[in-house]
N, C-alpha and C positions, 0 to 999 in steps of 0.2 A: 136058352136061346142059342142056336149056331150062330155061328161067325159071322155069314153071308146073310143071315136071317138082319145081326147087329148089324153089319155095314148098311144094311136097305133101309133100316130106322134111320142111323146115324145120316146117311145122305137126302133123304126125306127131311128129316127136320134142317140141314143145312139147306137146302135149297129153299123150304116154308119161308127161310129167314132171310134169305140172297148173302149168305153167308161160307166163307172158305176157309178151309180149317188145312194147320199145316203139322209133323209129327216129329220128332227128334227120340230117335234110338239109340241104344247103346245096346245092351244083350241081344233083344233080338234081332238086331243086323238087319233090320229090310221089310222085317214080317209084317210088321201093321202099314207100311208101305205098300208090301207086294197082294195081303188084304184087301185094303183102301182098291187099288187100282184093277179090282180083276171085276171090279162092277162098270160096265159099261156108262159111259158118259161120266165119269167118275172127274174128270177135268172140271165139269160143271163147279163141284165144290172140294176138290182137293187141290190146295195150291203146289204141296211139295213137302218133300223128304229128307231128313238128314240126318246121317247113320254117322254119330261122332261115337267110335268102340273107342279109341285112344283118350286119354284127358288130353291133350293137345289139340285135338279135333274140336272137340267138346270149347275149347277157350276160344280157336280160330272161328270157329262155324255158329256159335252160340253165344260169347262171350261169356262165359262160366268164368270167374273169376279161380286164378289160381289158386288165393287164397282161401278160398271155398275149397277149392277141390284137397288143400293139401290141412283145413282142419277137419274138413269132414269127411272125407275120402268121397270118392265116386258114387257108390253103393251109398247115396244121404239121399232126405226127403230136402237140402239144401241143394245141393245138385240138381235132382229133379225138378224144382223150383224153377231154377236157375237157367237150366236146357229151355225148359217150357216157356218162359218168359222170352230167352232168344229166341226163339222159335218164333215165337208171338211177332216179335217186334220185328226179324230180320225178314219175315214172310209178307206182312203187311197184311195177315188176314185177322180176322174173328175171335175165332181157338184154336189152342195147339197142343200138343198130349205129348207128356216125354215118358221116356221109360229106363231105367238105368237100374242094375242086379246083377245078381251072382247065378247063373244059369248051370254052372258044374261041369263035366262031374268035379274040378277041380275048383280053387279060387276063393273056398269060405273059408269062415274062420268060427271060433269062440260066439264071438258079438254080432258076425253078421254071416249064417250057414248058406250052402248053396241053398236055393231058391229063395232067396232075400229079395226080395225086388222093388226098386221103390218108382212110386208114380208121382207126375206133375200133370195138372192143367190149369192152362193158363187163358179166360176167354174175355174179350173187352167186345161189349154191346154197341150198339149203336151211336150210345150216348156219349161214349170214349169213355166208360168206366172198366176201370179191370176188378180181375177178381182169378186168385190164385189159390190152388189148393193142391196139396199134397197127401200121398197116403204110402202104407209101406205092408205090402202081402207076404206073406210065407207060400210058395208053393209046394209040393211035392212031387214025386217024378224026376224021368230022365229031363237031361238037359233039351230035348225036341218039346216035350209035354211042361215044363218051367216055362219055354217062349210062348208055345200056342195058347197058357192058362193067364198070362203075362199079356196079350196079344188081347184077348178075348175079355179081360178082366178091362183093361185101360179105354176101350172100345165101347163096353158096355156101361162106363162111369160117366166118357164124355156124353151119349146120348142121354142121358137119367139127366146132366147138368145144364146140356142143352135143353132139355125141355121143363127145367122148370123158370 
């Protein structure tokens, strides 16, 4: 499925629900933001954006717990968690998708290579139930092709989770 294909589902089923979904990035800087908003009326159910690249952003903007950030490094499915959960709560909407990895070409390591990328989402229904999930992809490719597989992949989970 395209991108644009993904946002027209994922805002479809947001809207079936009267539901607003908000996003927290780190690698990709913007991308599933600048996604999200290039579909018209996209206000409807996109509450907002927040590009925390630094762990300081990530604590201020999200409340990521330092502690977090300094046992598990940035690049964790605890992180990601973490973001998504801020997100969740500082937004006041539905669900929220974070995304936090190693996009290259520098920055990996042994334990965790470029295209390490880890996901969170985080969505509370109607009923004020949450419900949090984490996952952690390999990509391959330049550091353009790591965000847009990154972009398209975290995109493509929230709508599969939104509709079930």
């Amino acid at each position: 499925m395209h991108l644009i294909d993904t946002v027209k589902t994922l805002a479809e089923i947001l809207l079936a629900k009267n539901w607003k979904m908000a996003a927290a990035e780190s690698c990709t800087g913007g991308l599933v933001c600048a996604n999200l908003t290039q579909l018209s009326g996209s206000s409807e159910w996109f509450e907002r954006g927040y590009i925390t690249y630094s762990n300081q952003a990530k604590e201020e903007c999200l409340g990521v717990g330092a502690d977090v950030l300094d046992a598990y490094g940035a690049v964790s499915e605890q992180v990601a968690k973490a973001m998504a959960q801020g997100a969740l709560q500082n937004a006041g909407v539905n669900a929220a998708l974070s995304i936090t990895g190693i996009a290259g070409p520098s920055g990996g390591s042994k334990e965790k290579p470029v295209g390490t990328v880890c996901f969170g989402w985080a969505i509370q229904n109607d009923a004020g139930e949450n419900r949090v999930l984490t996952k952690t992809m390999y990509f391959a490719g330049d550091r353009q092709s790591i965000r847009e597989q990154s972009c398209l992949y975290v995109l493509n989970e929230l709508a599969k989770l939104l509709e079930d």
